[in-house]
N, C-alpha and C positions, 0 to 999 in steps of 0.2 A: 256182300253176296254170300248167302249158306247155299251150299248145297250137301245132301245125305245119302250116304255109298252104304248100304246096308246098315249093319249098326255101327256106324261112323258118321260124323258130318267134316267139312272142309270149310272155313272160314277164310274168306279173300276179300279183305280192307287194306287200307293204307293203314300207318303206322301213327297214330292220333299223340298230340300234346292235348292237351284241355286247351289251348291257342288254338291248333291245327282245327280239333276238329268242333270249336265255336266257329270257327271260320267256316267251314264248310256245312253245316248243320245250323241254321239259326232257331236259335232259343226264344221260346215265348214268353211273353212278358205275362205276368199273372198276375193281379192284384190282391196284395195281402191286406185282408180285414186290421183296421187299426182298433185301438180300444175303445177310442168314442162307436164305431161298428159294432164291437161286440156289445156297449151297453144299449146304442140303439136296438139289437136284436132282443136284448135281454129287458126292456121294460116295455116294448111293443108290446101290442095286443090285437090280437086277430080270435075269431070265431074258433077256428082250428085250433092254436094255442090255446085258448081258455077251456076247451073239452081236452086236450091231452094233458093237463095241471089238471082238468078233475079227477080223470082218470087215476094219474098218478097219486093224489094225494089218498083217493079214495078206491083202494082196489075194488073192492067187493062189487062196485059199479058195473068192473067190467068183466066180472068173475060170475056174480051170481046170477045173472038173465040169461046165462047159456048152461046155468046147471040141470045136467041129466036126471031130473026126480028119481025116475022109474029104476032107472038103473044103477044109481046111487047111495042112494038115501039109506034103505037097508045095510047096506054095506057101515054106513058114515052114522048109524044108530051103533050098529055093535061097536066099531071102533068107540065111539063115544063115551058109553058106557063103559068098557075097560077101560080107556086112558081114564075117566075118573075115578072108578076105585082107586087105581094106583095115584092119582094125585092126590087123592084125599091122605092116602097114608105116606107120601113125601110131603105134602102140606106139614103133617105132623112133625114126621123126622125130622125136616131139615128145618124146624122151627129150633131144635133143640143147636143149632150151630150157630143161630143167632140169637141164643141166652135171649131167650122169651118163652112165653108160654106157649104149647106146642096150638093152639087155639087160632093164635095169629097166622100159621102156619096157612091153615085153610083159608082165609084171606088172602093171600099171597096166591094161590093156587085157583083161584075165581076172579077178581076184576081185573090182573092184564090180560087175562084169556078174552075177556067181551071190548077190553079198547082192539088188541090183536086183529081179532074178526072185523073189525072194517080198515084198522086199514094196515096189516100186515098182508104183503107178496108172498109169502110160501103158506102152501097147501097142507102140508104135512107134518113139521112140526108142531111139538105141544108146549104151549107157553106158560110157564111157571116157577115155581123154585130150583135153582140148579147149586148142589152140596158147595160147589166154588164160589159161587157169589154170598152166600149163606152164609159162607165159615168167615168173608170177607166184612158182611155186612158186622157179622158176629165182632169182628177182632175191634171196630170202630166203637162197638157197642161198648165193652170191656174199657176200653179204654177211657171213654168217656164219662162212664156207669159200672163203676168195679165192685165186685162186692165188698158189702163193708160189715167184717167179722166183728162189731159189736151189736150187729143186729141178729137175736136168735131167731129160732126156727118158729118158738110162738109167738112172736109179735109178727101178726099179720100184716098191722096199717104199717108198719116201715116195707116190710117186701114188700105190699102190694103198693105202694110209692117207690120201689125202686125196680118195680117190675114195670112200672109207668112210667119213668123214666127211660127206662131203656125201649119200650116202645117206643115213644118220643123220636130216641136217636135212630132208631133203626127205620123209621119212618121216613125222617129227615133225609139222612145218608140216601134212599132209595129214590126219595123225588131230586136230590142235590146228579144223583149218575143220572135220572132221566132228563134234566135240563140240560146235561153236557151233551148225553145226545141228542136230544131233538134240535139241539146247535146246530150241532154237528150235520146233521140231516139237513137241518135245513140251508145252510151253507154249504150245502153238497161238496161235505168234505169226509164221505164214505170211506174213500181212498185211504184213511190213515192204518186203517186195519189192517194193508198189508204188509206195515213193518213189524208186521207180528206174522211171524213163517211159521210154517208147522213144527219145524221143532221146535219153538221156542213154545207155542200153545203145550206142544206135549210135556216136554219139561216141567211147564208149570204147569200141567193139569195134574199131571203125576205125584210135583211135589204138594199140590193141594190134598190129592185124595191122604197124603203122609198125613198130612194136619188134619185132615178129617177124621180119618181113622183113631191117632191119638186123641182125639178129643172125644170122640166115642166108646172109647174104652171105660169113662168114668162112669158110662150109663149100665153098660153090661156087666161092670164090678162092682156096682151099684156103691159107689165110695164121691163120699164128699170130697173134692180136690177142687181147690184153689185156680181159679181161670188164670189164665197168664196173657199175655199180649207183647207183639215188639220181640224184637231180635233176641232168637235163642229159645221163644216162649217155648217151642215145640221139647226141648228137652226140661224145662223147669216141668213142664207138664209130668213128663216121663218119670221125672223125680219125685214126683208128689203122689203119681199112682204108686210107684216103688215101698215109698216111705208108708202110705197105708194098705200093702196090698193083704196084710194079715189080716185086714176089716172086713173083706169080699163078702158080698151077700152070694149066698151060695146058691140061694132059689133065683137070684136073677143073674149068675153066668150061667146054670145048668140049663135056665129058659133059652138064655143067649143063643147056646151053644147046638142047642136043638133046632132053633130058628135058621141059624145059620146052616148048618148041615144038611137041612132038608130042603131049603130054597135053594143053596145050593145045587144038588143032586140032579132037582126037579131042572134049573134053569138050563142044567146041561143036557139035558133028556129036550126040554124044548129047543135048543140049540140044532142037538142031533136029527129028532125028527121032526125039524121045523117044515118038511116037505111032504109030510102025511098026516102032520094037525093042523085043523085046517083054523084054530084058535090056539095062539099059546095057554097053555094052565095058568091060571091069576093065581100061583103058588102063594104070592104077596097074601093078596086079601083071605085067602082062604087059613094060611098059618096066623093074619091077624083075628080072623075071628074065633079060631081056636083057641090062641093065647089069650084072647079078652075075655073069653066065656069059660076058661079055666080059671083064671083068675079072679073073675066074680064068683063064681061055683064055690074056690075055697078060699076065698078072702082074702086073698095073698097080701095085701097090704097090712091088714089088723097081723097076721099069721107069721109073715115072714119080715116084714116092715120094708118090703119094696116099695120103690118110688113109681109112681103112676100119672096118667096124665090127667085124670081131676076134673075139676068142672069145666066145662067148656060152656062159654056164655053163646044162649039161646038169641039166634038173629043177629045182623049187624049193625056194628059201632055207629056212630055218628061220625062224618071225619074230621080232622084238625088238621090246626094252620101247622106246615115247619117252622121246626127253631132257625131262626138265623144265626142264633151262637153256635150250634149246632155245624151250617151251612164253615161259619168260618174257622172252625178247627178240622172240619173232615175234609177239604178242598181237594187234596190230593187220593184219600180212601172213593171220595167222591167220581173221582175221574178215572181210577182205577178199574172202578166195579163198571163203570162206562164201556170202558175199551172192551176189558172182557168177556163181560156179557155180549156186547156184540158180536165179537168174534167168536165167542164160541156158537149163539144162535147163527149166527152167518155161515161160519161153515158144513153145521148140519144142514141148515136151508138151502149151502150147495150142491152136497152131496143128494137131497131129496129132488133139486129144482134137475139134477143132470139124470136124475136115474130115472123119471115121469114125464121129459120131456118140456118143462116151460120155463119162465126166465123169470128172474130174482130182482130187486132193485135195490140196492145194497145201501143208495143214500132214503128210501124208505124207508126200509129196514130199523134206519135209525130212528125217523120220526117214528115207524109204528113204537118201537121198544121205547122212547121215552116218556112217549105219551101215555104208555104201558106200566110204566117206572113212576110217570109224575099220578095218576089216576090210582093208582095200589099203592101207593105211598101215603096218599093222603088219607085212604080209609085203615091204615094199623098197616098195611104189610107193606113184605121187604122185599128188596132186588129181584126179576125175575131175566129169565132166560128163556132157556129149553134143557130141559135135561135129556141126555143122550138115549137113558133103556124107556123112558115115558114116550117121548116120539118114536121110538124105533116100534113100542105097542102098538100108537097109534097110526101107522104106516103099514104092519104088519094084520094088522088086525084088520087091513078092510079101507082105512080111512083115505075119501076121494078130495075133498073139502075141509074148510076150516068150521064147514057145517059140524064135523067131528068132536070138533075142537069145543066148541060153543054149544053141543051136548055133554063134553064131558065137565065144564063148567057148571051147568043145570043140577050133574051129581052131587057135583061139591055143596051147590047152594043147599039142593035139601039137608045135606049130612047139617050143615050152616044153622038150615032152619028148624027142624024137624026130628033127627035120630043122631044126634052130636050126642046126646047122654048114653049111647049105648057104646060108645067108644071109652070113655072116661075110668071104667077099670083097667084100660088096655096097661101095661108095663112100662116105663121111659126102655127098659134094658132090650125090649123088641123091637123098639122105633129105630134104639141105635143098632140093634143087629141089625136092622135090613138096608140103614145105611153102610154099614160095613160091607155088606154080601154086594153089593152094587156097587161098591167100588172098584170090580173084578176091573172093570173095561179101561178103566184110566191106572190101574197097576199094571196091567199087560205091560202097557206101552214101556216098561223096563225093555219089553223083546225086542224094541225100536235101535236099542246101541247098535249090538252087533250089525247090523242094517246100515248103520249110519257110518260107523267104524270102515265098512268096504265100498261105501259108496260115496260118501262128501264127510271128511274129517272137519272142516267145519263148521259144518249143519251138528257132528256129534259135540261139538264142542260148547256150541249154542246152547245144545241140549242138559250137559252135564252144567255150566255156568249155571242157566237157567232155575236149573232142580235145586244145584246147592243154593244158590240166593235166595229160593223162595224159603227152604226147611230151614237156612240157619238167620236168615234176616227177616222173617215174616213175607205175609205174600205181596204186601205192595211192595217194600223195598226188594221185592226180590224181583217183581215183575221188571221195574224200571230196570236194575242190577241187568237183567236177561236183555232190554231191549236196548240199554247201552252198550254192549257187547258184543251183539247183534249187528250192530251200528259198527263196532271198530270193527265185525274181521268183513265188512265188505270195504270201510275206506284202506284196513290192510290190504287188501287182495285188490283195489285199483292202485296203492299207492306201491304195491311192491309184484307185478303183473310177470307173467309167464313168457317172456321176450325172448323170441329166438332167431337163431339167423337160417335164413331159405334160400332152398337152389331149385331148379328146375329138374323135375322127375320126368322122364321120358320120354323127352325129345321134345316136348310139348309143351302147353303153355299153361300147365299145371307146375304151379309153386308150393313146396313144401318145405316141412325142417327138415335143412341136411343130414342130420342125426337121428333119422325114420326110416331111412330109404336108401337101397345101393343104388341101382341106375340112377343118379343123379348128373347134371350138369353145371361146374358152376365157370363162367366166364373169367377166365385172366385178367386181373384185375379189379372186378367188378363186385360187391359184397352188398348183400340185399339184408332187409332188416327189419322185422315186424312188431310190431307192439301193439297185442291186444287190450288195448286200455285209454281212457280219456288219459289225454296229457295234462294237466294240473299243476298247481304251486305244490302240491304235495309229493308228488313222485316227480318231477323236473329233472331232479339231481338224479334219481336213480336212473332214469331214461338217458339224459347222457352219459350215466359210468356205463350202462349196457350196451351203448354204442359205443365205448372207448374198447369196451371189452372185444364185441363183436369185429371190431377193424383191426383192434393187437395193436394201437397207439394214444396217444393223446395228442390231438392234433397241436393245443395247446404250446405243449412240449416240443417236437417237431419245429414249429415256427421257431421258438424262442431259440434253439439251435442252431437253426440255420441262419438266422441274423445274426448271433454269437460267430457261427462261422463269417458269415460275409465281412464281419468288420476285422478279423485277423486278417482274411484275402486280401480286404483295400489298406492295412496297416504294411502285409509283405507288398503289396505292389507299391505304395508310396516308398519303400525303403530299396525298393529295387531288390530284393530280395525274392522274389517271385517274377518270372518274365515269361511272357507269351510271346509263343512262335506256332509257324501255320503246322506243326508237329504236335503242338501241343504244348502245358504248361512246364518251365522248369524253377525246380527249387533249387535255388543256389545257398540256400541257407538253414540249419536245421534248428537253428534257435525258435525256441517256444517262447512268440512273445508278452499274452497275457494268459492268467488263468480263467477258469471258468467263473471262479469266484470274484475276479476285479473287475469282471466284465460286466456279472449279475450286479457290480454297485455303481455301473457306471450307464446313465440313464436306464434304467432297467424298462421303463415306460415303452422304449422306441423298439424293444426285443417283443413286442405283443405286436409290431407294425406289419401290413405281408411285407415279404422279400425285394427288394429293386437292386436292380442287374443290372438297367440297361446303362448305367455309367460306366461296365466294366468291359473292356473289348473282349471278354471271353462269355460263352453260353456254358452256365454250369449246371451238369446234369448231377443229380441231388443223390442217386442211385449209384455213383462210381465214387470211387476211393480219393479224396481230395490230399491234395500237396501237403508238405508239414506238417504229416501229420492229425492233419485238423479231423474231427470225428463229429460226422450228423448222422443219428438211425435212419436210417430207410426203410423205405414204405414200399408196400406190394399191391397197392390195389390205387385208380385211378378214379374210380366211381364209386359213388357209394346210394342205392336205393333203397328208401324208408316208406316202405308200407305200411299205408294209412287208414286200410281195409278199413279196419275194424276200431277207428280213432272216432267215437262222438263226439268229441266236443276237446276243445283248446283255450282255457282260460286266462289272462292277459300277463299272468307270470308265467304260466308254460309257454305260453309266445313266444315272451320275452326272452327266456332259456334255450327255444329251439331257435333263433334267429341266431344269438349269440353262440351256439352252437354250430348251427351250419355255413357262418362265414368265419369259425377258424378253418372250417374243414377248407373252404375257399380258396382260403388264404394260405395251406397248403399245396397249392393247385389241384385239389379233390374236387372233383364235381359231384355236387350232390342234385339228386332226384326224387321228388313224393309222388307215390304209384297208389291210385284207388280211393284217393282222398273225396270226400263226402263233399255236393255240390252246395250243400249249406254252410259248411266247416269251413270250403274253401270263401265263400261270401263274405264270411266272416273276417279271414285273415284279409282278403280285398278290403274291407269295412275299415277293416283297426291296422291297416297301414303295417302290413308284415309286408309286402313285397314292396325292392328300393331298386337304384343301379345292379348291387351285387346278388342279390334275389331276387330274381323276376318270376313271372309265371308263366314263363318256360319251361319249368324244371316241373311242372306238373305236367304228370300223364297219366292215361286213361286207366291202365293198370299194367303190373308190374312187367309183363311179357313184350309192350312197346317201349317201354322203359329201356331194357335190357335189349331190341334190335336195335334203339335209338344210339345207345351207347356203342354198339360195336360198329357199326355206322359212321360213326363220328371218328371213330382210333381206326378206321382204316385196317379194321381187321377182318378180312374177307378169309380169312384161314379160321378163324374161331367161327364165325358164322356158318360157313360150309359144314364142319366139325359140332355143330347144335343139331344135328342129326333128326331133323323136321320130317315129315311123312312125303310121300314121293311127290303129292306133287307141289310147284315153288309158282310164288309171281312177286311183282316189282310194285314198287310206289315210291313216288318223291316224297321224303323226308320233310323237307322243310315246307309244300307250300301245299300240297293235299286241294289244291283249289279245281275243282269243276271237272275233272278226268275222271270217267270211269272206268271203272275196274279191268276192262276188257284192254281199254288203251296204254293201261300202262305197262303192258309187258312189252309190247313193240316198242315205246317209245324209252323202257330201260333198258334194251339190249339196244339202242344206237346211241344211246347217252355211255354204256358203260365202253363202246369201243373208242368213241370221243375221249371219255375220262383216263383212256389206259395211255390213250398217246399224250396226252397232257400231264401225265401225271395227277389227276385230281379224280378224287374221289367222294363225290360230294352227292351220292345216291345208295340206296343198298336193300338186299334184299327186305323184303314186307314180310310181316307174320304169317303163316303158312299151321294153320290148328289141324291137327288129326287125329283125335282121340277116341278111343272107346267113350260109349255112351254109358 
């Protein structure tokens, strides 16, 4: 029964074990689906199921028959149009990160965008090359396709076979990531994405934009430097611009420098008044066709000997097969550029799918990106994603649909078919400034420490792991580096958990840490003990030293003493040395007759046994000062309650650990109790044969506040109970049988049981919980 006095409620139950109150409450039986169930579900076929697998595989089904022409389409032109300018001149750029010519670039930036459009779930993002996947696909490339300094600069047919080559690989590499995911997808195993947390993506997005940046630097200094790859590469690089920095082309850092500056400038003016332009400025296209049509103007290549980006072949390639040798040296870069690219498309696509209102399907996701990855792979290009400032245009700019998206793909094709030769004076040392200027958004994220420093030290710690593994070990092994680190400090943080001991704040039947709160209550005797954490083979040991701690003994120790004691008592009484009288014990002798030491080698086995007494004509209380001397610690508490709130899950060696556990406690005469224990968790322990004679499932109860009336209850302490200072008003329940009485009946029927029980001496009923709390 609740009932509510203003803002208070009063709660009038009986006092529940998990016995008491299956007894009184019957539980439903529920039929759990077995796994022949779930595969029958899972290859049935109904009318219903085969339209919601089309849907699913093919969004656009259920996206494009309700699109708003009139009031859309405009909109999803302009966005269109901008996002491909700028993808035409990322196409470019981030070709130069995967050591090809920037030509392939635009390939990479046109056919995942038209697999995307039918069957990619977000609206918003723009699907193409992203500078991390690039410099990723890049480092495979190098590796496989290094250059080889005995081919000069005028022998064409070796570069252009080894510029063939490494198209090759980078081709390979990008259909080898799109088969992991379209696995992955289609195993709807989505889900692995989120052992990648945000600090670890930041960390390594951060430490990528470092490698991109360095490796950019050779374009704006316009100096031949030797590609590196593998652990460390990022500083041989450093050394090798170092080594020729006296070379600088001067005309392409002062170009650099200017591009930089002025997109710059510009980008934080659209930043500022992004609320009163109602288009950002395409600063981008507008500085690159300044720089291209300066540098056709004064020939800057013939003039200054800058490096340029050359002919770009008119229409597209024909595709080819992947290399399988290919497939088996990159297996791991392969799965790398998988994970990533996911997560980072996924996460934009959450942040778009939450800010527009509609829903994502993250095992889609995967099939859209690798069919995305296997389809652009095969015609020349590399890894595709989303990149962060390209969506954020096409979001910004208008765009309602992926109709957006598959206009600004249209861009790219004409540049493809059509007006590719009006680009071909353009600079390499613009392409790499504007990848520079774009890597503001993922160097920020430096601002993320301090953030993380006062809010979760090891979310910053993830962080810092992450960044160093990626800069000083390249970006796969830094990736895995981050994600197995990642991995130790959550089994850290279950295997070594925040355990504290609680008392009751209030008068009520609110429990907290002792060491939070003055008005607390804690009962004589009684010592309560929580552990926010699965119990495991891994933290087992630690969860019993924190109860060893929490009691102030080791029960262990205890026992072994006091049967160390018992067997001196039955050595003086056999020698007549010790005699019992109805006064009490006397010692007639003050000889010490074994040590602690001869006693430990003498069955030491039977010292782990409980205690028996009853061959002695005396009751020995463990608490009082024994004869001869003999010395056993003493213990201050009678009960002990292990809350289990917050315990998932119990594995067959922390079983194992806490059985063995709670029958030394036992076997000290400690009663122990599990308060809040999870009705699955508990199934389980029924299941696997944790409960015996000496632990039964009695000791579990409903939660810790009947726990704790149960136990004073039972000791016959109607003085501590009075003294638990509960709200004014009290009522009664039978302890033990809680069967068929309500709540109305049992106050009458405990005020003539308690006058019964006072003239008997027994006390075998006691007050019920009585809840009053602020709301």
């Amino acid at each position: 029964m609740i009932e509510t006095v203003g803002n208070q409620y009063v709660v009038s139950r009986p006092i529940y074990s998990e016995n008491a109150f299956h007894t009184e409450h019957e539980k439903l039986h529920r039929y759990h689906k077995t796994f022949l169930d779930h595969l029958r579900v899972f290859f049935g076929c109904s009318r219903e199921k085969a339209k919601r697998i089309a849907y699913t595989f093919f969004p656009i089904a259920s996206w494009l028959p309700m699109y708003r022409f009139k009031e859309w389409i405009l909109s999803d032109i302009v966005s269109g149009i901008s996002t491909g300018l700028v993808a035409v001149l990322q196409g470019l750029a981030f070709a130069l990160l995967v050591n090809v010519t920037p030509g392939y670039g635009l390939y990479a930036a046109f056919f995942p965008v038209i697999t995307y459009f039918f069957f990619g779930t977000s609206r918003h993002i723009s699907v193409g090359p992203f500078p991390v996947l690039s410099l990723m696909v890049g480092t495979a490339v190098l590796r496989l396709a290094p250059d080889d300094p005995s081919i000069s600069a005028n022998n064409t047919e070796a570069l252009t076979m080894l510029n063939e080559k490494r198209v090759v690989v980078a081709a390979s590499v990008t259909v080898l990531a799109g088969i992991f995911q379209l696995a992955m997808g289609l195993l709807q195993i989505g889900f692995i994405v989120i052992y990648l947390s945000d600090s670890l993506i930041s960390g390594f997005t951060t430490a990528a934009a470092i490698h991109v940046l360095v490796s950019q630097l050779k374009f704006v200094f316009g100096l031949k430097v030797e590609p590196f790859s593998g652990p460390l590469s990022l500083f041989y690089t450093l050394k090798g611009i170092f080594i020729q920095i006296t070379d600088t082309n001067i005309a392409d850092l002062v170009t650099s420098i200017i591009i930089m500056v002025v997109v710059f400038v510009v980008k934080e003016i659209n930043d500022r008044f992004k609320a009163k332009i109602p288009v950002p400025i395409p600063i981008e296209v507008i500085m690159t066709v300044i720089a291209t049509g300066v540098s056709y103007a004064l020939n800057f290549k013939d003039r200054y000997k800058v490096d340029i980006v050359g002919t770009l072949e008119k229409g597209f390639q024909p595709p080819i097969a992947p290399s399988l040798s290919v497939f088996q040296d990159c297996v791991g870069d392969g799965f790398s550029i998988a994970i990533v690219g996911f997560a980072v498309a996924f996460s934009v696509a959450k942040v778009y799918s939450v800010k527009h209102d509609y829903v994502i399907n993250g095992n889609q996701e995967l099939v859209a990106f690798g069919l995305s990855n296997i389809f652009g792979g095969c015609f020349k290009g590399f890894a595709a994603s989303t990149a962060l400032s390209r969506s954020a245009v096409q979001e910004s700019t208008g765009g309602k649909t992926q109709i957006a998206g598959i206009l600004s793909a249209i861009i790219v094709m004409i540049v493809i078919l059509a007006i590719g030769f009006l680009i071909e004076p353009l600079q390499k040392s613009v392409l790499g400034a504007l990848v520079i200027i774009n890597l503001k958004g993922m160097l920020m994220q430096f601002n993320e420490l301090p953030v993380l420093f006062r809010k979760d030290k090891y979310d910053m710690l993830v962080w810092i792991v992450t960044f160093l593994g990626a800069v000083l070990l390249g970006l796969d092994l830094g990736l895995a580096a981050g994600v197995g680190f990642e991995l130790l400090t959550v089994v850290f943080r279950a295997q070594f958990p925040k355990c504290s001991q609680i008392a009751n704040v209030g008068g009520s039947n609110i429990y907290k840490n002792r060491k939070d709160y003055k008005n607390i209550y804690e009962p004589q005797g009684v010592k309560i003990f929580r552990c926010p954490s699965p119990v495991f083979f891994a933290n087992i040991e630690f969860f019993k030293d924190k109860v060893i701690a929490a009691v102030g003994f080791n029960p262990l120790r205890i026992l072994r003493k006091r049967n160390k004691a018992l067997r001196k008592i039955r050595k003086l009484l056999s020698k007549g040395e010790l005699q019992w009288t109805p006064k009490g014990m006397i010692n007639t002798s003050n000889y010490n007759i074994d040590s602690d030491e001869e006693l430990d080698n003498n069955h030491i086995e039977e010292l782990d046994q409980p205690t028996y007494t009853a061959d002695l004509p005396i009751t020995i209380n463990w608490n009082e000062d024994l004869p001869n001397n003999i010395s056993v610690p003493k213990i201050d508490i009678h009960s002990l309650i292990l809350d289990f709130g917050a315990v998932s899950f119990i594995d067959m060696s922390g079983m194992k650990g806490l059985k063995g556990a709670l029958k030394e406690f036992l076997k000290i005469e400690v009663d122990i109790y599990i308060a809040g224990i999870d009705d699955n968790l508990l199934e389980k322990l029924e299941r696997c044969g944790f409960f015996d004679d000496e632990i039964t499932t009695s000791i579990i109860f409903l939660s810790i506040h009947d726990a704790v009336l149960h136990i004073l209850a039972k000791k016959d302490n109607m003085a501590n109970l009075n003294n638990f200072k509960e709200k004014e008003t009290r009522f009664f329940a039978n302890e033990y049988t809680n069967l068929g009485i309500s709540s109305k009946d049992f106050a009458q029927q405990e005020k003539e049981s308690f006058a019964n029980d006072k003239n008997n001496g027994l006390r075998n009923r006691a007050n019920s919980e009585t809840v009053s709390s602020a709301l």
